[in-house]
Each structure stands twice: as C-alpha cells, then as structure tokens.
C-alpha positions as CSV (number, residue, x, y, z in Angstrom):
1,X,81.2,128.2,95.3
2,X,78.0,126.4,96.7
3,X,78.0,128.8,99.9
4,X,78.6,132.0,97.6
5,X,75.8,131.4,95.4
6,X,73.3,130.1,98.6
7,X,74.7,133.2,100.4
8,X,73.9,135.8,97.1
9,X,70.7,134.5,97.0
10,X,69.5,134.9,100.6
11,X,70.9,138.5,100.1
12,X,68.2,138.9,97.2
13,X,65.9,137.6,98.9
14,X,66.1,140.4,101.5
15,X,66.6,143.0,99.3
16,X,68.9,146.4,100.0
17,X,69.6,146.2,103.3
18,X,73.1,144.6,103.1
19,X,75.4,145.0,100.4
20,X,76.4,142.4,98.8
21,X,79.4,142.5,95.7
22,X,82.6,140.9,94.4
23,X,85.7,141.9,96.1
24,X,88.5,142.1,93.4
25,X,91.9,141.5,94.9
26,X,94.0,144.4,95.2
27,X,97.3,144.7,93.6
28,X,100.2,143.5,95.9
29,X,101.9,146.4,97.7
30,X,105.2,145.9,99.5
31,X,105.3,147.0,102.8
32,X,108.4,148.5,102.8
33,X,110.5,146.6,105.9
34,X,108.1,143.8,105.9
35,X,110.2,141.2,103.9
36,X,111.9,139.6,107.6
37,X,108.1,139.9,108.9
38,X,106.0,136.7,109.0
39,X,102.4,136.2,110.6
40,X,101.9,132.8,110.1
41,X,105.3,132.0,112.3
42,X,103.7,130.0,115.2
43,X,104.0,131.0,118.7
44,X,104.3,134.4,118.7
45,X,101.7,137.0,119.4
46,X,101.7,139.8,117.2
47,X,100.1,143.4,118.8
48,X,99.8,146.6,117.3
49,X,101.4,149.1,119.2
50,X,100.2,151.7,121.6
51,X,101.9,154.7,120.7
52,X,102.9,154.2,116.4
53,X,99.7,152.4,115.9
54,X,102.1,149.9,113.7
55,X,101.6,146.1,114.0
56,X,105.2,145.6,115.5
57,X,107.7,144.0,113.2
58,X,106.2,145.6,110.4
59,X,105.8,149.1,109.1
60,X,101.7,149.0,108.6
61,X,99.5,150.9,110.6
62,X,96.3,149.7,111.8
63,X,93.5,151.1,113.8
64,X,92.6,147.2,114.5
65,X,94.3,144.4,113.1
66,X,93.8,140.3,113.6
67,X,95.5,137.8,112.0
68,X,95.5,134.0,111.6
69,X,96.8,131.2,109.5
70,X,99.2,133.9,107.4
71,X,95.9,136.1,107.3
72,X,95.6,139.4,108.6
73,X,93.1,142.4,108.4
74,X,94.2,145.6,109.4
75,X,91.2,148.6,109.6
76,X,92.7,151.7,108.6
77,X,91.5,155.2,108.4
78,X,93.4,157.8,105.7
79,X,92.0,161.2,104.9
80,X,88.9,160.9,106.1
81,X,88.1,157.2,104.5
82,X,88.2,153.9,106.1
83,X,89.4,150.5,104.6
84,X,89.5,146.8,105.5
85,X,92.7,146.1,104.0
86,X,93.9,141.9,103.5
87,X,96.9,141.3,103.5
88,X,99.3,138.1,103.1
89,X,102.0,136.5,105.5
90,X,104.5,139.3,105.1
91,X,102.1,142.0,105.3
92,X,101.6,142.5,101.5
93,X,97.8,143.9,100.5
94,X,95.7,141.3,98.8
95,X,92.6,143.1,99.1
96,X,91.1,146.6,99.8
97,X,87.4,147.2,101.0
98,X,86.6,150.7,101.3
99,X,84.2,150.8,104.6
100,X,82.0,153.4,106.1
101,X,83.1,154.0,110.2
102,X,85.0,154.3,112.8
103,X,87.1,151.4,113.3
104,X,85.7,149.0,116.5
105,X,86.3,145.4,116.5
106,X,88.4,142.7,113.7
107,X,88.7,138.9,113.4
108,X,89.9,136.5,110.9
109,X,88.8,132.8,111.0
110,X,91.3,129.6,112.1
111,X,92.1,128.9,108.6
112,X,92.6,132.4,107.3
113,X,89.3,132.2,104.9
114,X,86.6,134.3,106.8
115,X,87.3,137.7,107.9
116,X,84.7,140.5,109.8
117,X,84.8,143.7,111.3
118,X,82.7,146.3,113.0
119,X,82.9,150.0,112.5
120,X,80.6,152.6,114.9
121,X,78.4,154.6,112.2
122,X,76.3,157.3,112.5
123,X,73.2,158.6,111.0
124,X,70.7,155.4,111.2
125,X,67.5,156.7,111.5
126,X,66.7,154.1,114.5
127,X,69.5,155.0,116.4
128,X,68.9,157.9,119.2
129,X,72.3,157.5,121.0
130,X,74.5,159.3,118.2
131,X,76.1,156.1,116.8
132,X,75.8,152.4,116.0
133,X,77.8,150.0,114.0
134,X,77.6,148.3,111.3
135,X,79.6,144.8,111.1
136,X,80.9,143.1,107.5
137,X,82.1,139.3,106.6
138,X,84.1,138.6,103.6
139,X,84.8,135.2,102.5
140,X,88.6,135.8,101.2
141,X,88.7,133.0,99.2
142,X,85.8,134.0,96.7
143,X,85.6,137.8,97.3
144,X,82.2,137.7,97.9
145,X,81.5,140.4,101.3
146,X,78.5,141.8,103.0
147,X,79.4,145.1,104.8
148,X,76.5,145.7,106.7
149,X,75.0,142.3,108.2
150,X,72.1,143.9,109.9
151,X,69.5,142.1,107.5
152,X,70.5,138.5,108.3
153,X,67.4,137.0,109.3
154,X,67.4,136.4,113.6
155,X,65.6,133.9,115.3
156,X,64.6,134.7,119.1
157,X,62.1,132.4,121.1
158,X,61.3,130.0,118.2
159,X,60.3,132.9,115.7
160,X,61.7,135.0,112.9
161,X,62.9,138.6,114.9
162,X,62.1,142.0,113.0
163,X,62.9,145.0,114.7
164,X,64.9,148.3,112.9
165,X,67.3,149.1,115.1
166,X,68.8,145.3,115.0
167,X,72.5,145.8,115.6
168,X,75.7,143.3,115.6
169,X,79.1,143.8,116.3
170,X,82.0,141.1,117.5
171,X,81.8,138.5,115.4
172,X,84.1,135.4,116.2
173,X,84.7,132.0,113.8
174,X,84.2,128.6,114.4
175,X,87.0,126.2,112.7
176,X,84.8,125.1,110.4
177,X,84.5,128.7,108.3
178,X,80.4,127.8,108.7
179,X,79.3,129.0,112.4
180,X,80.1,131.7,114.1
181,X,79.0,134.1,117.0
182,X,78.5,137.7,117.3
183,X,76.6,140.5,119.8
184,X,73.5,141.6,119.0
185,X,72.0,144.9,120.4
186,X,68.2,145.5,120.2
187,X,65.9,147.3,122.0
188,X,67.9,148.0,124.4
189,X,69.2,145.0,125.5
190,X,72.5,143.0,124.2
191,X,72.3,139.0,122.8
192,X,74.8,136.3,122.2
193,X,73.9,135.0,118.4
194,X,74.9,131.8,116.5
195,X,75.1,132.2,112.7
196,X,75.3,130.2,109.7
197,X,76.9,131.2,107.5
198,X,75.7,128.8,104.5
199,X,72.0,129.1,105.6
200,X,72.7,133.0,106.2
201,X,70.6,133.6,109.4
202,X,71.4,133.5,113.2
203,X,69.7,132.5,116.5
204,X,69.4,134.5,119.7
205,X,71.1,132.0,122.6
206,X,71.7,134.1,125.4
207,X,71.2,137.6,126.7
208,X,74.0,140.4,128.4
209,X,76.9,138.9,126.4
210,X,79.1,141.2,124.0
211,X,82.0,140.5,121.7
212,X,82.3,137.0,122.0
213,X,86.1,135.3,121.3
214,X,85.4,131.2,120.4
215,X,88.4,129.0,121.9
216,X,90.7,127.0,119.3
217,X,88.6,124.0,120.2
218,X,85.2,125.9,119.4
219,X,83.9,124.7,122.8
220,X,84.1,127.6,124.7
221,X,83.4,131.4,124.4
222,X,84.9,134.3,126.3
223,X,82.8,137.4,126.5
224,X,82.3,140.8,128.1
225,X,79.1,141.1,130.5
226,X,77.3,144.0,131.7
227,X,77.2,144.2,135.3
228,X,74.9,146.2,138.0
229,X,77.1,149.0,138.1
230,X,77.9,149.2,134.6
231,X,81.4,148.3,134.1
232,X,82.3,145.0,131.7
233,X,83.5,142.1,133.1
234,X,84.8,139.1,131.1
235,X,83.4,135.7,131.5
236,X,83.8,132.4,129.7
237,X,80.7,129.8,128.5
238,X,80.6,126.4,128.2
239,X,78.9,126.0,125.2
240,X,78.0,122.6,126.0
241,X,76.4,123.0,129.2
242,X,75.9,126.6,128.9
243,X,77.5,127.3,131.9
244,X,78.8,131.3,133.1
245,X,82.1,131.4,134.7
246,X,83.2,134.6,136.3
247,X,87.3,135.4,135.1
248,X,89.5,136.3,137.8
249,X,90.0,139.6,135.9
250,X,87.9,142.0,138.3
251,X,88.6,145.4,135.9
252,X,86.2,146.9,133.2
253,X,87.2,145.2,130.1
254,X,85.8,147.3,127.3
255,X,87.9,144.9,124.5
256,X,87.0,141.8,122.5
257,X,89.3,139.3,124.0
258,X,91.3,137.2,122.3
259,X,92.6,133.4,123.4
260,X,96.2,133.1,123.5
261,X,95.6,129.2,124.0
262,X,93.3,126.7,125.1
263,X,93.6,127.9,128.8
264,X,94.4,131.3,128.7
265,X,92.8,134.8,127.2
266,X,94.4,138.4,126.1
267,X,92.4,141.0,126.0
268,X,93.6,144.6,126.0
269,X,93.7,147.1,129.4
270,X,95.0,150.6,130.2
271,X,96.9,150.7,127.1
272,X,98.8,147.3,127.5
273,X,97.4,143.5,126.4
274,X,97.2,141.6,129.5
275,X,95.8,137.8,129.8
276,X,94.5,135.9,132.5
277,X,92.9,132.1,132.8
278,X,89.5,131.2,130.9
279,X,88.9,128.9,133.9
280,X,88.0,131.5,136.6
281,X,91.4,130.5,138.2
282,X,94.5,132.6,138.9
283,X,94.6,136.3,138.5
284,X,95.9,138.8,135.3
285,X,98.9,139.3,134.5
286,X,100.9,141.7,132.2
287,X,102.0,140.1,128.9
288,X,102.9,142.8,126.2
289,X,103.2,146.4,127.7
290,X,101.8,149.5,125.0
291,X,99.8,147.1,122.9
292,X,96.1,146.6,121.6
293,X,94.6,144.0,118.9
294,X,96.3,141.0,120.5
295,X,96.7,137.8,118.3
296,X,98.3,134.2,118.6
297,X,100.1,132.5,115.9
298,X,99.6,128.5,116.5
C-alpha cells in the first residue's frame, strides 16, 4: 500500500501525462478447454502459436502473451479495441485494461505481481516517423496501473532529462517487484534505463540497447543492439561489471528475448522460438517450431 500511495503521488506531482487509476478486477471468465491447462506447472515453456495465435494448451488468443508464477498477460485486439487482459493459472480473466495500440512487447514479473506492456501508437505530436509506443505497468496486486510511462522522471549525465518525444518500450522485472529495466528512445538515439519503481523515476545507464530480458538471478541482461548495417543483434551485460558480450546468434533479432534458464535465452526468429547460450558460447538452435511470446515456467 506504501508503494501505491508514493507511486499516486509522484503521478500528481507530474500532472496529465500518465494516467494513473484503479484497475477493478474483472469477473472470472472460463476459458472454455482451459480446465487441464496450468501455467504455473514448472518446466515447461508455454508459446503462443504461429498460425491460431492461441497460447497452446489453451483456447485464448493473444497478440502477445508472458506469463510467470501462475500469471499471465495476454494483449488482445477485438473489433478495433485493444486490451491487457490478466488472467489466473488456468487461463481465467482476472483483470481487463482497455489499451490504446498495436500490440509490441509483454512481461510479467518473477512473482506474478508486476506486469507491463508496450503498444506502437500513433498521432503524438513529437513523433515524425508515423508511430511510437506507449508502455504501461500495473501492480496486480493493488490495481493501481499507469498506461503511458512516458512522464516518469529520467536521469541522464547526473541531471533530470526533459525532452517530448521521450519514449520506452521493453520493460523487464527485477525479483524484487522494485527495479526494473526498459528501452528508451530519444532524440534519435536508444538507452538502457533502470527504474524504481517506489521512487517512480529511472536513470539512463547505457546507450544502443533495446528490450532488455533480466536473468532469474537479476545479474544479467540480454538485449537487442543496433549494429552498423542496421540489423539487431542480441547481446548479454554483466550488470556488475558492465561488460558486452556478443551471442552466438549472428541473425537480426527484432524480439524481446526471453531466458529459458540461467544459461540459456529464447527469443523468437522466422516464425519459430529458437534459443541459444547467454554466454557468447555455442550456436542457436530450434526449440519450439511456429511459435512467438516464448515463456519458462520454473
């Protein structure tokens, strides 16, 4: 309750640009097959598929889905509307957020608690590209969500950063439900951010890193970088020593990767989820064929 309250009054203190309101849980909707379906069974890794759009094993569809912890937030878009729907263990809807967007990018926390998502937008007055997205955190366990983060306050070189065409996307947890990480995209150039999420603000610590995936042991991060010729290519950071390694993946990766454990990450590819070794080591390898929106159950 202590983080709600710090949280709604940072958002006052800002004023307008995020929007900041009680989530009241849905009521529970059965899923129809879902009642042999169970997302918090450990060691499996649930996808949705390529061609239904379904999370498999279940009968939902999903644009994006993520899941932890018996967790899972499935984007969905129907008649022109698009919703961040919660949902329990087997599936069930706990919650509805109606969203603006195009559905991008999803992640729910270790513990199940903290959920985000990014959607591509358009219309922002800053924005001369056609698009950008807005990105949204909801605290499941007291309701309370922001859908458009934009306004948290950003530290870069030491100072307070203020710029209008400020953009996240990508957000990823830390076990503790407090920090996480996130992309953000300003003039012109992409950043890797650390937020707090009781203080409400984030710091600027790197530059050329997108939609950052934290490891179970919140060490290290996996992340697409831009490189010369323009294609993505996945590397990992120490977060200790800040140091870059280079994954053996050599393909554009346009997907926020995802760790299947402590020594390996999934990330989707050409319409199937593949993974490969966060240590530089090895090479990629096939793991679930006509998939997207990887997740591992632990």
């Amino acid at each position: 309750m202590r983080k709600a309250l710090i949280l709604a009054a940072a958002l006052l203190v800002l004023g307008g640009g995020a929007l900041f309101y009680t989530v009241r849980a849905a009521r529970v909707v059965a899923d129809g097959g879902a009642a042999a379906f169970d997302l918090a069974r450990p060691g499996q890794i649930v996808v949705r598929d390529g061609r239904t759009g379904l999370v498999r094993g279940s009968r939902t569809r999903c644009e994006r889905f993520a899941t932890a912890s018996g967790t899972g937030i499935c984007l969905v878009t129907d008649v022109a509307k698009t919703y961040a729907v919660v949902v329990d263990r087997t599936m069930r809807e706990t919650r509805r957020l109606h969203i603006a967007g195009i559905p991008s990018r999803a992640r729910v926390s270790s513990s199940g608690r903290m959920i985000s998502w990014t959607v591509f937008v358009t219309g922002d007055s800053y924005n001369t590209s056609g698009f950008s997205t807005w990105t949204g955190i909801l605290d499941n366990r007291t309701g309370y969500a922001v859908t458009n983060m934009e306004q948290i306050p950003l530290i870069k070189d030491g100072r307070r950063y203020h710029s209008a065409d400020v953009n996240y996307w990508g957000v990823t947890f830390a076990p503790d439900d407090n920090r996480f990480y996130a992309t953000v995209s300003t003039r012109g150039k992409t950043y890797l951010v650390e937020g707090d999420y009781g203080k409400w603000e984030a710091r600027v610590l790197r530059a050329n890193a997108e939609c950052p995936s934290l490891s179970p042991d919140g060490g290290r991060l996996v992340f697409k970088k831009r490189m010369p010729g323009g294609a993505w290519r996945l590397h990992a950071l120490d977060l200790a020593t800040m140091a870059e390694t280079p994954l053996a993946e050599q393909a554009d990766v346009d997907d926020q990767a995802a760790w299947l454990d402590g020594a390996t990450v999934m990330y989707a590819k050409g319409g199937d989820v593949w993974a490969v070794p966060a240590d530089g080591t090895g090479a990629p390898r096939l793991l679930v064929a006509d998939a997207s929106s990887p997740s591992a159950v632990r």
